[in-house]
KOLMILUM-810658 format. One record per residue (C-alpha): x, y negated, z. Coordinates in steps of 0.2 Angstrom, whole numbers, plus 2048, in hexadecimal, padded with zeros to 3 digits. Layout:
<nodes>
XYZ;...
</nodes>
This chain:
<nodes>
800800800;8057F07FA;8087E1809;7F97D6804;7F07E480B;7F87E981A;7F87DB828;80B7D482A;8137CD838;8147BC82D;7FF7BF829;7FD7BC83A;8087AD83E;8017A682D;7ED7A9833;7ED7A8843;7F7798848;7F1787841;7F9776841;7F276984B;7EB76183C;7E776D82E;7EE76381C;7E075E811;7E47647FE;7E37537F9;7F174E807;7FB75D803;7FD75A7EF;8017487F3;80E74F801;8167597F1;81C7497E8;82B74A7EA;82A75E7E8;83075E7D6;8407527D4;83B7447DF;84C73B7E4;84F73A7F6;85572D803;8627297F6;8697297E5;8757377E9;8677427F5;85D74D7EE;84E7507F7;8467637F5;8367657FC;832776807;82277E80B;82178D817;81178F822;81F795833;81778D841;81C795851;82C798847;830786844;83E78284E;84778F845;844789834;84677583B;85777B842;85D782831;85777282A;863768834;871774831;86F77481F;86E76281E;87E75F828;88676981C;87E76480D;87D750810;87874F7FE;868757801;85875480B;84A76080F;83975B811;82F769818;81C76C818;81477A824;80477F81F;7FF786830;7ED78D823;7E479C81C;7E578F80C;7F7792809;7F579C7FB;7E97927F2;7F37817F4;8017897ED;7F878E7DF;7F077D7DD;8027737DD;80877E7D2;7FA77B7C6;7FC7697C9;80E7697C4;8127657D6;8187767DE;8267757EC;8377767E7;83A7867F2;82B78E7F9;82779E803;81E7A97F7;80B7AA7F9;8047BA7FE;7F77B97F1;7F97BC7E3;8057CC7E3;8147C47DF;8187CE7D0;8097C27C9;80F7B37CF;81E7B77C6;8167BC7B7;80D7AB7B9;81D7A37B8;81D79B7CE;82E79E7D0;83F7A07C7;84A7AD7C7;8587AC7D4;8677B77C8;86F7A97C3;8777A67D5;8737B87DE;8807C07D8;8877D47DA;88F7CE7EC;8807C17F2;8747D37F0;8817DC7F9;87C7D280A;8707DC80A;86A7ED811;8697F8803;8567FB7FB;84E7EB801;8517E37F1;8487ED7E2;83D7EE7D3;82C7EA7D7;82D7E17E8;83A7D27E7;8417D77D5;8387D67C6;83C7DD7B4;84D7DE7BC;84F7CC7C1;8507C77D4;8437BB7DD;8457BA7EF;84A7C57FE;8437CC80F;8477BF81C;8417CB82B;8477DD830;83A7E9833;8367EF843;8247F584B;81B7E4849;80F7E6855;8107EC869;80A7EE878;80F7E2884;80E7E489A;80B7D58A6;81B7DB8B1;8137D28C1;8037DD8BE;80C7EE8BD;8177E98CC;8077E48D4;7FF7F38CF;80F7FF8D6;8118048C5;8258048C6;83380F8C5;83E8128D3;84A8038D0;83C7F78CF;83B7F58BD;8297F88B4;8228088AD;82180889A;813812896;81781F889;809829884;7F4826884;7F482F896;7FE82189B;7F5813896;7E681989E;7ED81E8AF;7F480D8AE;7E58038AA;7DE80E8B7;7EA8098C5;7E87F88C0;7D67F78BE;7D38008CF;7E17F78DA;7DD7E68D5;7C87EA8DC;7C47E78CC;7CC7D68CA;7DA7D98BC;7D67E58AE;7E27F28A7;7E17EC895;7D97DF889;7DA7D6876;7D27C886E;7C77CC861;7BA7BC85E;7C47B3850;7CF7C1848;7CC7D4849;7DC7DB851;7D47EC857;7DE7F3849;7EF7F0850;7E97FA861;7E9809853;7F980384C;80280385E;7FA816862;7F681F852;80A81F84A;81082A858;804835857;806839845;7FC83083A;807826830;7FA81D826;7F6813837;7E6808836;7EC801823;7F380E818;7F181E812;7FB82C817;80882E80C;80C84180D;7FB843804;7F88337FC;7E7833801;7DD829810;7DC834820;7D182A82E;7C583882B;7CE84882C;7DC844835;7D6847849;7E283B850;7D782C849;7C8833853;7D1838863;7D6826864;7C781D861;7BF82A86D;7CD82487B;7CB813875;7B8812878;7BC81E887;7C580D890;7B980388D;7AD80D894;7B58118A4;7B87FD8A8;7CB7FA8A4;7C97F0896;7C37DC898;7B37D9896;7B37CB88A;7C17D1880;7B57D1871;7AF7C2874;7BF7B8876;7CC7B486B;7DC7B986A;7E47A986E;7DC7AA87F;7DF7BC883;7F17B6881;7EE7AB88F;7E57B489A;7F27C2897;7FE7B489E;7F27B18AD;7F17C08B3;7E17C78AE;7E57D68A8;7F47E08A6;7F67E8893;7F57E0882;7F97E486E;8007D6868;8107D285D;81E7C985E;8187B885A;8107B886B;8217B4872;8267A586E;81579D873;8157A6884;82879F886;82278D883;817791892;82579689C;81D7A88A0;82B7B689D;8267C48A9;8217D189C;8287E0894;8227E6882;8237F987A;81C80286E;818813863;80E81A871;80982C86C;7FD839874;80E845879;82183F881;829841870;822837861;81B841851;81D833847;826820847;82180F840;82381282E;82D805825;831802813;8407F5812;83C7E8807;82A7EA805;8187EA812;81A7D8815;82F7D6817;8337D6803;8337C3801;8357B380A;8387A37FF;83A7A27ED;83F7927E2;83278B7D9;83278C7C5;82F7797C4;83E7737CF;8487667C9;85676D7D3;85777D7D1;86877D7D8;8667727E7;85777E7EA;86178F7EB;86E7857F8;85F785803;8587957FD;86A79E7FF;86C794813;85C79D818;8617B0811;8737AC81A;8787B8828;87C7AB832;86A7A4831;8637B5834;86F7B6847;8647A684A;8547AD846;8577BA851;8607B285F;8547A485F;8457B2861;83A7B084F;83D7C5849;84A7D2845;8567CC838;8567D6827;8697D482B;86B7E5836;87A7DC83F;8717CE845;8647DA84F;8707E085F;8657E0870;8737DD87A;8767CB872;8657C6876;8627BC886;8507BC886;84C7CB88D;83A7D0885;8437CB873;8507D6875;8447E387A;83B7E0869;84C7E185F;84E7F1868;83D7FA862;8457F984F;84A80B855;83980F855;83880B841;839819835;83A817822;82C81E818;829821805;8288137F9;81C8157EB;8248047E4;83680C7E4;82F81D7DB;8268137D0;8277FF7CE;8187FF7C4;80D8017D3;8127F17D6;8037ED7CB;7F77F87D4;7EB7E87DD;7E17F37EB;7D17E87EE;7CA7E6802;7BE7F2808;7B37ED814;7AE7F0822;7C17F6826;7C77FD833;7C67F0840;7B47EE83C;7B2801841;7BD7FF84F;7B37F1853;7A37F8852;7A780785A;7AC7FD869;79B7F486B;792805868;78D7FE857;79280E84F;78F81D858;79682B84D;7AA82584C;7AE834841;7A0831835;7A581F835;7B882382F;7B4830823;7AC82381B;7B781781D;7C5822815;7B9827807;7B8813801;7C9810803;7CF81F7F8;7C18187ED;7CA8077EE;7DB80F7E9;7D681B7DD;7CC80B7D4;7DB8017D5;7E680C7CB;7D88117BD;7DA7FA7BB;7ED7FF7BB;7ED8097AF;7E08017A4;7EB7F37A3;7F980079B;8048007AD;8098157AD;8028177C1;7F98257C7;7F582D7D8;8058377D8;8118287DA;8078267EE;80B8387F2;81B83F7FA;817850802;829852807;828843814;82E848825;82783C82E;83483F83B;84483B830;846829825;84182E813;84D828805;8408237F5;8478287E5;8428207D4;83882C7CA;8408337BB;83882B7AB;
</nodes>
């Protein structure tokens, strides 16, 4: 499955966190005038305008600014955040209107292999040379994700690491007695676990603190509770994908989906969950996971720099928490794709296409990665910069540490880059919706419910690559199936033989 479909770490950040005052598209095109040659401050500075919609990761990117600027006096960059769910659309619109960013990160719709047939952005060969590719961990830059009929784009600016976890109020645990012999907290490792912790909490506090909760009134986030359970257990296709070893949707033969829900539902019933947590969004359950009201939450890394600027840092995170000890299964990963493939690329209608790749080539620099990390924003796609021990912050470097947990899966684009050109549509309701519903006893029968749900899904998939192949792209169902995956053991995607 393709990353517009499958909900990214950088989806989040992008929909979930707005600007204080959301540009107007009027505002923002007028903002662009400088975007496509516009002199700057000088006769000798070029100004290049930038557009990312980084928000919580601001101080990162302003930080680079100000680097690059001391080292290139010559040129100025003028950024725009687009903290909106329009991003995609404005970009689309100042590109039509002749006004596009010099250097931009690349919308998430359309598929990028459209927006370059489209013409958005120039091809980066020219300056990305045999040793600038070499930075880079082998397979995260190929056909069908960041290159296109062999010429280079953009790059992963992130690592991949389990992108969403389950995070403990260490003054509730400690309340609670839930620690080890040293004093340090209990990481819960398997479903038992989680429910005799919430238990504990639940029934220690009289009723006062509640093992677990989420935020589910603006977003639905119940899929990332199956993300953060379901892996371990098994069932590599998660909440989003299919499972790969058969290259079909599973939710409905594959027990571990039930099992879970059945648990799931199971907490809510017996009272460890907050009561408002459908109610409530997920912006406040982050607070009131700071206050104290209850003890468990599914979350992502993005939640940390906000709970930092609150000064609350008594927490612990972990992940992959499957039904036994040993995990069947790990977060499944493709390096270069599911979200990670691109970052930025220069814009088509620059008028400094080689002031733009300085910026461009400051931002993929390793040392800008070490700042990414050390400053708290992700994993680097720079395996260097992502050592624990030269993180301070504690739950950061506890997040770097769970890339162990990260297994590389097949890659349907690397056997075949046509599939590149398979566009799944949306199904609805998804998964969350079912999840949802479930939850408020909406839907009675889960594993009806999921058969279902699988049933229009493998409709969607099988749809979308009858379009492919209408359109002449040589797809078929066989490029999704790998039967020899070991979910146990990183796979190693080899091109198919034309």
């Amino acid at each position: 499955m393709d990353f517009s479909s499958r909900f990214s770490r950088r989806t989040f950040v992008k929909t979930a966190v707005t600007t204080a005052e959301a540009a107007t598209l009027v505002g923002v095109l007028a903002a662009c005038g400088a975007a496509s040659g516009t002199g700057g401050t000088s006769s000798s500075t070029i100004t290049l305008t930038y557009w990312d919609w980084y928000v919580s990761q601001a101080p990162w990117v302003d930080n680079e600014i100000k680097l690059f600027q001391q080292a290139h006096p010559d040129i100025k960059i003028k950024k725009i955040t687009q903290g909106t769910e329009d991003y995609d659309n404005l970009y689309a619109l100042a590109f039509k209107s002749h006004n596009a960013p010099d250097i931009a990160m690349i919308p998430q719709k359309p598929k990028t292999n459209i927006q370059v047939s489209q013409g958005w952005f120039m091809p980066i060969d020219k300056w990305a040379n045999n040793t600038w590719k070499a930075r880079f961990p082998a397979g995260v830059l190929h056909e069908g994700t960041n290159t296109f009929n062999g010429k280079l784009y953009s790059a992963p600016l992130a690592g991949t690491s389990p992108w969403v976890q389950l995070y403990i109020n260490n003054k509730i645990f400690r309340d609670a007695g839930l620690v080890n012999g040293d004093g340090s907290i209990k990481l819960p490792k398997t479903w038992d676990d989680v429910t005799h912790f919430a238990e504990t909490i639940t029934k220690k506090s009289g009723g006062h603190v509640y093992g677990l909760a989420f935020g589910n009134s603006a977003f639905n986030l119940l899929q990332w509770w199956m993300q953060v359970f379901i892996l371990g257990a098994g069932s590599p296709g998660g909440a989003y994908d299919l499972d790969r070893r058969v290259g079909k949707y599973t939710y409905g033969t594959d027990r571990n989906y039930t099992d879970f829900l059945t648990l799931f539902k199971e907490w809510k019933t017996r009272g460890y969950f907050y009561p408002s947590s459908m109610s409530i969004s997920d912006e406040v359950a982050r607070a009131y996971f700071v206050s104290g009201k209850f003890g468990m939450t599914v979350g992502g890394v993005w939640n940390q720099a906000e709970w930092t600027q609150h000064n609350f840092t008594d927490y612990s995170l972990t992940t992959l928490i499957s039904p036994t000890e040993t995990p069947k299964g790990y977060f499944p990963v493709t390096p270069g794709s599911n979200g990670n493939g691109v970052f930025v690329g220069i814009s088509s209608q620059t008028k400094h296409p080689d002031e733009a790749w300085a910026w461009f080539d400051w931002l993929y620099s390793v040392e800008a990665g070490k700042r990414w990390v050390q400053m708290g924003e992700d994993i680097s796609i720079f395996p260097q910069n992502n050592d624990p021990a030269q993180v301070k912050f504690k739950p950061f470097a506890q997040f770097v540490g769970l890339s162990k947990l990260t297994m590389n899966e097949p890659d349907p684009n690397v056997r075949n880059p046509q599939t590149a050109n398979v566009e799944l549509q949306a199904v609805k309701p998804d998964m969350g919706d079912i999840i949802a519903g479930f939850y408020t006893g909406q839907i009675a029968n889960i594993q009806s419910a999921l058969s279902d749900l699988a049933d229009r899904m493998q409709k969607a998939q099988d749809d979308a690559i009858k379009q492919a192949q209408q359109k002449g792209y040589k797809v078929s169902a066989a490029d999704y199936t790998f039967p020899d995956w070991d979910l146990t053991k990183p796979y190693v995607t080899k091109p198919a033989q034309s």
